[in-house]
C-alpha positions in Angstrom: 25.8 -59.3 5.1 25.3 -55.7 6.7 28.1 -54.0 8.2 28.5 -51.3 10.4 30.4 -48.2 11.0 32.5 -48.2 14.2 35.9 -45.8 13.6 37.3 -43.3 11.5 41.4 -43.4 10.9 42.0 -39.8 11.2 46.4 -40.0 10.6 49.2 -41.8 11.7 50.9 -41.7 15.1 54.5 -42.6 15.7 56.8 -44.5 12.9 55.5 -47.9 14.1 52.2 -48.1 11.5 50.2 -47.0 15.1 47.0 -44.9 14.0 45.0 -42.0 15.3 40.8 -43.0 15.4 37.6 -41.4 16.1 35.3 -43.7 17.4 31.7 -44.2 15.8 30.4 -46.5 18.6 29.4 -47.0 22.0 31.3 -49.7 22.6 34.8 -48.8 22.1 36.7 -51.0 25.0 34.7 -54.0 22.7 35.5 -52.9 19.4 39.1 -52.0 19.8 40.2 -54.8 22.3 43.1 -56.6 21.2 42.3 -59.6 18.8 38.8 -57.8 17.9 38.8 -57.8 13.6 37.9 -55.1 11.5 37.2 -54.5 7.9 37.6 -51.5 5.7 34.3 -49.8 4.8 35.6 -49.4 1.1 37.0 -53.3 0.8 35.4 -55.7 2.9 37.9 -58.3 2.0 40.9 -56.5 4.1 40.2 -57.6 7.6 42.1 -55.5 10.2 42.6 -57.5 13.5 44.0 -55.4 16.8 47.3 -55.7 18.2 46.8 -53.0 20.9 44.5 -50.2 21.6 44.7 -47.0 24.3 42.4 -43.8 24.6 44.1 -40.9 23.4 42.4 -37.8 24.3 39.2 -37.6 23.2 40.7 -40.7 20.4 41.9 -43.6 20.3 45.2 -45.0 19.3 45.2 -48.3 17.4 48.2 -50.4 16.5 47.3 -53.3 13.9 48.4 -56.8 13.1 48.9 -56.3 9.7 50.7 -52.5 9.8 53.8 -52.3 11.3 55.5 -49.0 9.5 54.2 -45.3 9.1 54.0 -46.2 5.2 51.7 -49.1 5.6 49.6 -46.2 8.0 49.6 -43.7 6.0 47.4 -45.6 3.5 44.7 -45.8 5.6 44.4 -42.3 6.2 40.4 -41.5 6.1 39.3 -44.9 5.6 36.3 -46.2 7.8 36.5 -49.3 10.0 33.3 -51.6 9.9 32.1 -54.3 12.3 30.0 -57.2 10.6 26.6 -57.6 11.6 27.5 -61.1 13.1 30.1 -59.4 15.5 26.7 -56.8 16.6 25.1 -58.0 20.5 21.4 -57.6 21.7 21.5 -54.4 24.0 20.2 -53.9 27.2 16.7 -51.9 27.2 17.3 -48.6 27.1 20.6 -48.8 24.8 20.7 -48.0 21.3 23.2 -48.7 18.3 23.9 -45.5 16.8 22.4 -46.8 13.6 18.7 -47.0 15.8 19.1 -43.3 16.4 20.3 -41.7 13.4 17.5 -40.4 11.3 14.8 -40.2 13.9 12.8 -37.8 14.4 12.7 -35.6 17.4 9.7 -35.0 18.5 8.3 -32.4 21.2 6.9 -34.6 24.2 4.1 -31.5 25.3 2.9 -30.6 22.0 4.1 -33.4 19.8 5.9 -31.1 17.5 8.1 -32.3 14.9 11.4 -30.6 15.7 13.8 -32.8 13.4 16.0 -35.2 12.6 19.0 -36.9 14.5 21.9 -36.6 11.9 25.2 -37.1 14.0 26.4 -38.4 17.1 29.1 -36.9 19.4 30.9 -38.5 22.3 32.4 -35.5 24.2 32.5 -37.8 27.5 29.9 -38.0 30.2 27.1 -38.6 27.9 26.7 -38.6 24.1 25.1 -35.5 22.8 22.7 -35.6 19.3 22.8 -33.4 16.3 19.5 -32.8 15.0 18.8 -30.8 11.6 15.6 -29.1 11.5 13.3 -29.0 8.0 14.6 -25.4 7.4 18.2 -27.4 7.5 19.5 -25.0 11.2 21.3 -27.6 13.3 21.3 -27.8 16.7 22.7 -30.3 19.5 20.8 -32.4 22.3 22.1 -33.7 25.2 21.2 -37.7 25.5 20.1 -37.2 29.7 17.3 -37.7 31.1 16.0 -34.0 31.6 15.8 -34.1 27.8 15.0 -37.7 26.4 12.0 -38.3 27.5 11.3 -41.4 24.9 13.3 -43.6 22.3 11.2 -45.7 19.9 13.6 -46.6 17.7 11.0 -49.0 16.2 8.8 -46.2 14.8 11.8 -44.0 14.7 11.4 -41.4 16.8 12.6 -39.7 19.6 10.3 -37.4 22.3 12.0 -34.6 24.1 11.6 -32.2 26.7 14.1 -28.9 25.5 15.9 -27.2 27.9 15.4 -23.6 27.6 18.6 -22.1 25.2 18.8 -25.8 23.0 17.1 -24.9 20.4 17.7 -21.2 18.4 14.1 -20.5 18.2 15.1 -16.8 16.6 
């Protein structure tokens, strides 16, 4: 069975085993509703399930079943939280899993130049915004809007862009 990436557990919050997150999916209000289950990337057998969840910042604050006390917490400091593939739903066209996008490359929609890879994925708010490494390894973020996506086959893995004019360090 394949799982899936969907939070980070950055530190503890409060003395009541509540948790600090960064999310690693789209579908947060899903993934962290109370009774949703969750697994530890580095042991599969211990299955998280959600008490309570609230945004916190640009975070989230998660208070397990299980964990009840700062100690319990603290353990889990840096540990990833992974969905199964079972709990994973078929997306509406035009919405990707993050796992579809990471590692395409970007390619330039006039000239069909290869201008990278998508590495990472930020969620800063209104819209997620793509880091791309280039061959020479410079990095160097994309908005995910219209005005610059152009195309997203995540089939043959790649992505076709139109570059705003400052995106890309051309220096």
């Amino acid at each position: 069975m394949q799982f899936y990436d969907v939070a980070r557990i950055l530190t503890t919050h409060g003395l009541n085993g509540e948790v600090k997150i960064t999310q690693i999916t789209d579908f947060p209000d899903e993934r962290f509703a109370p009774g949703s289950k969750l697994s530890l990337k580095d042991d599969l057998q211990t299955e998280l399930t959600i008490k309570s969840s609230r945004p916190f910042k640009q975070f989230w604050l998660i208070q397990f079943e299980e964990i009840n006390q700062i100690e319990q917490a603290e353990l889990l400091k840096g540990k990833v939280l992974v969905v199964s593939e079972t709990e994973q739903h078929e997306l509406p066209q035009g919405y990707y899993y993050y796992r579809d996008i990471l590692g395409c490359s970007v390619i330039d929609n006039q000239d069909g130049s290869d201008l990278g890879k998508i590495t990472g994925i930020e969620t800063p708010g209104a819209n997620d915004v793509w880091e791309v490494t280039e061959e020479s390894g410079n990095e160097y973020l994309i908005p995910y809007i219209d005005d610059v996506v152009k195309k997203v086959d995540v089939d043959a893995k790649k992505v076709y862009v139109e570059l705003l004019e400052g995106l890309r360090d051309e220096s």
